[in-house]
C-alpha positions as CSV (number, residue, x, y, z in Angstrom):
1,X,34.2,-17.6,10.8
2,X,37.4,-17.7,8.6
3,X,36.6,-21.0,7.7
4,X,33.2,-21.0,7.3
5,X,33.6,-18.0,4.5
6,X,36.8,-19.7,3.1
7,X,34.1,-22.7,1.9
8,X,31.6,-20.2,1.3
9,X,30.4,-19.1,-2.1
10,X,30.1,-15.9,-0.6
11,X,32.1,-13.6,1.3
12,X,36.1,-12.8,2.0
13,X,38.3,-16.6,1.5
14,X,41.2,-14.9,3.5
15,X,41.8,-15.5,6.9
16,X,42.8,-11.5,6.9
17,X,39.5,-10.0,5.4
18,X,37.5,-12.4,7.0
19,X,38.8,-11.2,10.3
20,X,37.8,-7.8,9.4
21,X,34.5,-8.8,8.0
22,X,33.6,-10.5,11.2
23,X,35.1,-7.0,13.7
24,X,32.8,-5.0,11.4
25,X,30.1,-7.5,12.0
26,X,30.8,-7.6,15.4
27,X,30.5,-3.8,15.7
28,X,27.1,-3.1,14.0
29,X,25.8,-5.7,16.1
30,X,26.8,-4.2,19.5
31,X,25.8,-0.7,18.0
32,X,22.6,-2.0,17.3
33,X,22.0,-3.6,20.7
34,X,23.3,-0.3,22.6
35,X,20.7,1.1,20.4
36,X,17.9,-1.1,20.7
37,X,18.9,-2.2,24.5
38,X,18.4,-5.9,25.8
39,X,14.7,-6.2,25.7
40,X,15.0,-5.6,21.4
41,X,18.2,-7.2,21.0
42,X,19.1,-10.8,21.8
43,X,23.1,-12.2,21.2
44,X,22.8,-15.7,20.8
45,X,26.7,-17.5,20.3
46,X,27.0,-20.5,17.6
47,X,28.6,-22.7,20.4
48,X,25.7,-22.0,22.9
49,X,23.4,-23.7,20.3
50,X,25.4,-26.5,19.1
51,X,25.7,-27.1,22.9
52,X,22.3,-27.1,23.9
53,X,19.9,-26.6,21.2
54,X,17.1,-26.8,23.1
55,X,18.1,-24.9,25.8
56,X,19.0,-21.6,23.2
57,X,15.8,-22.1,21.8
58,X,14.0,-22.0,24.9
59,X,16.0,-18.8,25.4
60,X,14.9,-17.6,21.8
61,X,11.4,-18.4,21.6
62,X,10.9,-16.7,25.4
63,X,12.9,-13.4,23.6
64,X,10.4,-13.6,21.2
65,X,7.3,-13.9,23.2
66,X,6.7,-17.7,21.1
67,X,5.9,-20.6,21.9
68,X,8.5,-23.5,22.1
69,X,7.7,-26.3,19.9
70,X,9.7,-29.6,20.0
71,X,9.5,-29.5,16.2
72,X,11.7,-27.0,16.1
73,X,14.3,-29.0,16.9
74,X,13.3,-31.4,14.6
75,X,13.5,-29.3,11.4
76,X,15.7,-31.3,9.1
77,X,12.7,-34.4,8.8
78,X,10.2,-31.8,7.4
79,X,10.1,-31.8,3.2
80,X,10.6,-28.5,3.0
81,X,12.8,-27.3,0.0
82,X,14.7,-24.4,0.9
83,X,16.3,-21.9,-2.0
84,X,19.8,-22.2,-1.3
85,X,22.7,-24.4,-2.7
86,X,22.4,-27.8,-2.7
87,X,25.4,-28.5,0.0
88,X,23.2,-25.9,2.5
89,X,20.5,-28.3,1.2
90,X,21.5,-31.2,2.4
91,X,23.4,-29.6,5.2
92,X,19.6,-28.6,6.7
93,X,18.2,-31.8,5.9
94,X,20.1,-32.8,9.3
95,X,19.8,-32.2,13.1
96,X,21.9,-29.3,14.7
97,X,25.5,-31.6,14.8
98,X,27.0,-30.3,17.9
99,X,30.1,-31.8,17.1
100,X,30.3,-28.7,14.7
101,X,32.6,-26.4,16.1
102,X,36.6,-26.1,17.1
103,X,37.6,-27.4,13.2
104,X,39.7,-23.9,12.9
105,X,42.1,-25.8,15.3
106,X,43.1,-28.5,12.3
107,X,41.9,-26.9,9.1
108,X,43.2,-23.3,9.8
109,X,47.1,-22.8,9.6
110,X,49.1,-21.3,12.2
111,X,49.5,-18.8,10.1
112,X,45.7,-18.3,8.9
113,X,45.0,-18.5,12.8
114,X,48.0,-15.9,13.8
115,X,46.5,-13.2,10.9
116,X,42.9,-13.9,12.1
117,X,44.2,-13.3,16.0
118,X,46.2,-10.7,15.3
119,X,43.4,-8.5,13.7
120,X,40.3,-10.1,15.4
121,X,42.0,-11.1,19.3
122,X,39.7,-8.5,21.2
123,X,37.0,-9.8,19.5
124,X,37.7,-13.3,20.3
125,X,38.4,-12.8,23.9
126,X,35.0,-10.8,24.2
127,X,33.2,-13.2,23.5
128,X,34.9,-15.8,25.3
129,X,36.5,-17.3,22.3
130,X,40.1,-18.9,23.0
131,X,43.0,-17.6,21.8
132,X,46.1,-20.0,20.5
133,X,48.5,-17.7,19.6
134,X,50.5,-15.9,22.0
135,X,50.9,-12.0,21.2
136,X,49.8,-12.5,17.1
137,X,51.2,-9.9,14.9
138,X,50.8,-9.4,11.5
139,X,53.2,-6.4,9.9
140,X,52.4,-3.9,7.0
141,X,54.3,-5.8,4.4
142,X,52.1,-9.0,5.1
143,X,48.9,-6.9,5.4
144,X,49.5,-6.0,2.2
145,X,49.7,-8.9,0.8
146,X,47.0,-10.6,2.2
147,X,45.2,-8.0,0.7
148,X,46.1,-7.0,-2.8
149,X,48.1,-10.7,-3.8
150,X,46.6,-13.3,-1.8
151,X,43.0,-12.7,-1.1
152,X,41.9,-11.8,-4.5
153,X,42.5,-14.9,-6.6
154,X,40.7,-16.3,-4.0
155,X,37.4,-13.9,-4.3
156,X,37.4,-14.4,-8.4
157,X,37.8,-18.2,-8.1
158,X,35.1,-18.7,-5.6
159,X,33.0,-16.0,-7.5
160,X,33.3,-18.1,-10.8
161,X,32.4,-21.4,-9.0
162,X,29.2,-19.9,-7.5
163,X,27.5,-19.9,-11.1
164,X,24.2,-21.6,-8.5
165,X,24.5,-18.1,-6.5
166,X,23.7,-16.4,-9.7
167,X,21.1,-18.1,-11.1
168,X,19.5,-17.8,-7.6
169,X,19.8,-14.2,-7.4
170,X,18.3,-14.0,-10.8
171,X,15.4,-15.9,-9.9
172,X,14.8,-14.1,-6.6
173,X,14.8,-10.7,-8.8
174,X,13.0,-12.0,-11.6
175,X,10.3,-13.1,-8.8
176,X,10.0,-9.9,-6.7
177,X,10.0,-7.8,-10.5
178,X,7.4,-10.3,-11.9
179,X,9.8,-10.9,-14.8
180,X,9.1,-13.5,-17.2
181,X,11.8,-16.6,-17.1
182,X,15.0,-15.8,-19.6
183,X,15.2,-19.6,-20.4
């Protein structure tokens, strides 16, 4: 999660906030599924599918009372042109890679990972996530600064790179308002 939003053009680019982020996530969803219960609310884990794609979407498409279509898993050879950036572009213009997964272990810090661990370890072990760092702390001093000093240069850099993000929210609300084009 931290490293997926870290090369995001969205979202927190701290390991601390996107700990957080992801608790919070974590929390609506399992509200939501006490709420709905198991018949209305299916948890399906990013591992599972990289795993065994067909298998989860086996799973999925019985959840959802669809058929299962071998085409499914074949989604990256159909011309389609989706409206997202172009590295999500080319990024679905390929099969599920299930060698996708664990590159926190070598492109997180030990620090990144302690911060993430230290806010996000219930989580993790719920889930059945491992955990690397034994007993992770983070104190108040450090909290702070992954908060007020380090995390937002980080948030205003990636905001100003995403200048594709907001010419595609533009066009989405220019589309649903029946605006005419601005250029």
């Amino acid at each position: 999660v931290a490293l997926s939003f870290r090369s995001a053009p969205f979202g927190p680019k701290h390991a601390y906030q996107a700990a957080q982020h992801w608790t919070r996530y974590l929390a609506a969803a399992e509200a939501a599924g006490a709420a709905l219960g198991e018949r209305a609310f299916l948890v399906i884990r990013y591992e599972d599918l990289l795993e065994d794609a067909e298998r989860e979407l086996r799973r999925i498409c019985a959840f959802l009372a669809e058929p299962y279509e071998a085409a499914m898993l074949t989604f990256y050879r159909q011309e389609v042109d989706y409206p997202t950036d172009a590295r999500n572009r080319e990024e679905l213009r390929r099969p599920v890679r299930g060698d996708n997964r664990e590159k926190w272990r070598t492109r997180l810090t030990a620090r990144e990972q302690r911060i993430f661990e230290a806010l996000a370890g219930d989580s993790l072990e719920r889930y059945g996530y491992p955990r690397v760092v034994s007993r992770p702390r983070i104190g108040g001093w450090e909290a702070l600064s992954c908060r007020y000093l380090e995390h937002p240069p980080r948030r205003m850099l990636a905001m100003l790179k995403n200048r594709a993000g907001y010419g595609f929210a533009l066009e989405t609300a220019r589309l649903k308002l029946s605006l005419p084009r601005l250029d």
